[in-house]
N, C-alpha and C positions, 0 to 999 in steps of 0.2 A: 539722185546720185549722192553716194555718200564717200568725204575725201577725209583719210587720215594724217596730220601736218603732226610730223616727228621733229622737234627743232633743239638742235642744238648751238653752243655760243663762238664756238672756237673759228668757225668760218665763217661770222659774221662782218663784214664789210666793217673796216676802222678798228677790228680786236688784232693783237700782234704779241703779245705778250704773256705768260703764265696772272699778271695781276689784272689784266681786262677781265678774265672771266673767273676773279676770286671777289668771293663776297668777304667786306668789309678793309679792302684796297681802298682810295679814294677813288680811282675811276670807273669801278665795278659798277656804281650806277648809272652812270650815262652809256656803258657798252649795256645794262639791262634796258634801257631806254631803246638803242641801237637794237637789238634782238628783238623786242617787242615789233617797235618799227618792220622790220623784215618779214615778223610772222604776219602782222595786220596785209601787208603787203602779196603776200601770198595766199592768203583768207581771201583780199579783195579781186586776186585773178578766179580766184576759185570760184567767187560770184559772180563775176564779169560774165562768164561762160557758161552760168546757169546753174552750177551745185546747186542742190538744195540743203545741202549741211553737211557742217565741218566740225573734226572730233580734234584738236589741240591737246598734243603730249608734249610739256615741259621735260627736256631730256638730258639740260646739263647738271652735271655736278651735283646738287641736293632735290634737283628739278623741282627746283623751288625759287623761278629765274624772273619769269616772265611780270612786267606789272599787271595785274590781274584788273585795274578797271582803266587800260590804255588800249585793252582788249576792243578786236571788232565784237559785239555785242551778240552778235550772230551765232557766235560758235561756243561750244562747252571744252573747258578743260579739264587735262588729269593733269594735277599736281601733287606733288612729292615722290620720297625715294623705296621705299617699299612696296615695291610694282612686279608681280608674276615675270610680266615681259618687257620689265623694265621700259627704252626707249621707245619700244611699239605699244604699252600697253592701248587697249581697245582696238586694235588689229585685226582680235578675233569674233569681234562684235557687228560684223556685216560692212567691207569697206570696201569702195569701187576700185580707190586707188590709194596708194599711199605717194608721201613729199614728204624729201628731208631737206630741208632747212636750214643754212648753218652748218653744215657738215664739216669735217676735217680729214684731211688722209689717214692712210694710216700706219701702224710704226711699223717704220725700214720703206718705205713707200717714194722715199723723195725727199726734198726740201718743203713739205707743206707745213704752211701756217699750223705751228702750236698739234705735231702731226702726233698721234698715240695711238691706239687701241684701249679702249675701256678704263685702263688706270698707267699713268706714265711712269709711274715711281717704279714698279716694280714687273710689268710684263712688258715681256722682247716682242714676242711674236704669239701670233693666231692662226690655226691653217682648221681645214675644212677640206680631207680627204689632203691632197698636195696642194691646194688654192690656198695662196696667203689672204687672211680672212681680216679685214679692218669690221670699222663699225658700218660701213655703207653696206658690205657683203653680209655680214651674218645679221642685220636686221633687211638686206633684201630678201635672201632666201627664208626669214620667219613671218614674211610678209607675204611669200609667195606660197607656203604652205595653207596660207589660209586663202588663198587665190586671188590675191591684192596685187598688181603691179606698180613696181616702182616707177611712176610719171615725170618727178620732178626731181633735180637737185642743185641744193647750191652751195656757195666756199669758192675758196679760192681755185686757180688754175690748175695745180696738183689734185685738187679734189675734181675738179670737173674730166680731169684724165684718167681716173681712176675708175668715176664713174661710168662712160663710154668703153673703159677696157670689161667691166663687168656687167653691165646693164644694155652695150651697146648703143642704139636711136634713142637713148632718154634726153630729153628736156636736160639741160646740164647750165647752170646761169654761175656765170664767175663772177664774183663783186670785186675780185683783189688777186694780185698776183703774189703768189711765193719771194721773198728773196733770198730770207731764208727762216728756219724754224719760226722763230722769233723778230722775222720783221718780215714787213707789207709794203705793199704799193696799192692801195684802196683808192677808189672812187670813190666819189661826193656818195653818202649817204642818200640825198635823196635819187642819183642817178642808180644805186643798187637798188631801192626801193623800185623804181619804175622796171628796172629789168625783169625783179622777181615778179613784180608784178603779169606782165606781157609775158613772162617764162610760164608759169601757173596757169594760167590762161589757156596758152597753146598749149600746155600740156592736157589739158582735160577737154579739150575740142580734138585732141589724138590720140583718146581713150586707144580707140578701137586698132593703133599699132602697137601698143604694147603688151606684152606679155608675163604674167607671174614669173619669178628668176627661183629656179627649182635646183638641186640637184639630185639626184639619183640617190633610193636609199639600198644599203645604209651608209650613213657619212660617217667619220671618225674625225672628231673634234682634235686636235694638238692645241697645247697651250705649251709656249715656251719661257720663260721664268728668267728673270734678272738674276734669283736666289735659288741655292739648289735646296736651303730648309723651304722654300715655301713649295718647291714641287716633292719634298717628302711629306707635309703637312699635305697636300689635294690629294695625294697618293693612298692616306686612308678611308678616303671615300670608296665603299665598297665597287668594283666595277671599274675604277683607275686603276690605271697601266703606268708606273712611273716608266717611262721610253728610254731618256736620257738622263743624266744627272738634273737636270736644271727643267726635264721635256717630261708632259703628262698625258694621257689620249685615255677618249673612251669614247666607245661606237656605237652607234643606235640608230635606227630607224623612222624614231620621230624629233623630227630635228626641235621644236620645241623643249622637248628633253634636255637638249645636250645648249641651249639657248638660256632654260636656267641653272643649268651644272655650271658652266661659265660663270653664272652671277652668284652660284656659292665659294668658287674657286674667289672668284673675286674678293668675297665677305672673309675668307682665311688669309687672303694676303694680304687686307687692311688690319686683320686683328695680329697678323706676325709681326707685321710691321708696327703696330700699338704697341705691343709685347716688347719689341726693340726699337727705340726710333733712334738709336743713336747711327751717326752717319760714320764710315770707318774711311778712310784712305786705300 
């Protein structure tokens, strides 16, 4: 049995803040400490239960998070940011089950801990036909395309409600409650660890209830924009629809397609954003 572990840092137990999961903060390395911790953590349910191998995608930020020899030694990583499918890369390489790790809600979703979609500076919203789409949705259903079911998740209380309203009977493990964007109520480190652990665990000894998260093709991607120049900038990609001032869609059939449209949409509102970084009133 082969388990793909997507980890992200932003729901990891003790992180609350934009500087916990920024490299070169002072405390960005003990929360890369903390995340590693979490991932070995759910490596070590995943072997409790018999896996025979685990495929680790570093997936915040530069995805270039994880300390690489803090690692259970068991398992192979994909590091860095130049990735086809980005937070799933190796998804489509034969995987029984997919775990995300570290999760966070997503934006307009609640009070979750450090809550966004994909990039917080500059995107409002994500939909997926009328389903508002965070990052747990749209790498569930590109996991589910390739007939992976989502087993495990973890993050805070906002994210484990999120999770159950889209995934329904998943595995769902809270290390820390919401209070608001930017602040926590975390549990002792090592008592997140044991949860993910025993979460992981049961997850992969109830393979056999869970199901790939599909939807119906064809889907029609929305992306909703902070800025209306960057949804005229996605708009000359041939096949965009600018919808609204600030709203972009385009629809397709194989959702992978429209999984990396998103991540050049993405690449244009980091370089708009380069191009101006001054902040205005």
């Amino acid at each position: 049995m082969r388990v793909h572990i997507s980890i992200d840092m932003e729901g990891v137990g003790g992180v609350a803040i934009g500087a916990d999961t920024t490299a070169g903060t002072p405390q960005y390395a003990q929360c890369q400490q903390l995340m590693t911790a979490e991932c070995n953590a759910a490596i070590e349910g995943c072997f409790d239960a018999g896996v025979s191998e685990v495929l680790v995608n570093d997936a915040h930020g530069t995805h270039s998070n994880l300390l690489q020899e803090l690692l259970d030694p068991r398992v192979s990583v994909v590091r860095g940011r130049s990735k086809p499918l980005g937070m799933l890369q190796g998804i489509d390489t034969g995987c029984d089950a997919a775990m995300f790790v570290g999760y966070h809600a997503r934006a307009g979703g609640g009070d979750g801990v450090l809550s966004h979609t994909m990039r917080s500076r500059d995107l409002a919203d994500v939909f997926l036909d009328t389903l508002p789409a965070g990052e747990l949705r749209l790498n569930a259903v590109l996991a589910g395309t390739f007939g992976t079911p989502v087993v495990l998740v973890t993050g805070d209380d906002v994210l484990c409600a999120e999770a159950r309203e889209v995934l329904g009977d998943v595995e769902a493990v809270e290390v820390k409650k919401a209070i608001d964007k930017y602040a926590a109520l975390s549990v002792h480190p090592s008592v997140a660890r044991q949860r993910i652990r025993e979460g992981a665990a049961r997850a992969v000894r109830r393979l056999g209830d869970f199901s790939p998260y599909e939807l119906e093709p064809p889907v029609m991607l929305r992306v909703r924009w902070s800025s209306t120049s960057t949804a005229a900038l996605c708009a000359n990609i041939p096949g965009v629809t600018r919808v609204a001032p600030r709203e972009v869609a385009y629809t397709s059939s194989d959702f992978p397609t429209l999984y990396r449209l998103l991540r050049v949409f993405l690449s244009l509102a980091a370089s708009a954003v380069a191009a101006d970084p001054y902040t205005y009133d």
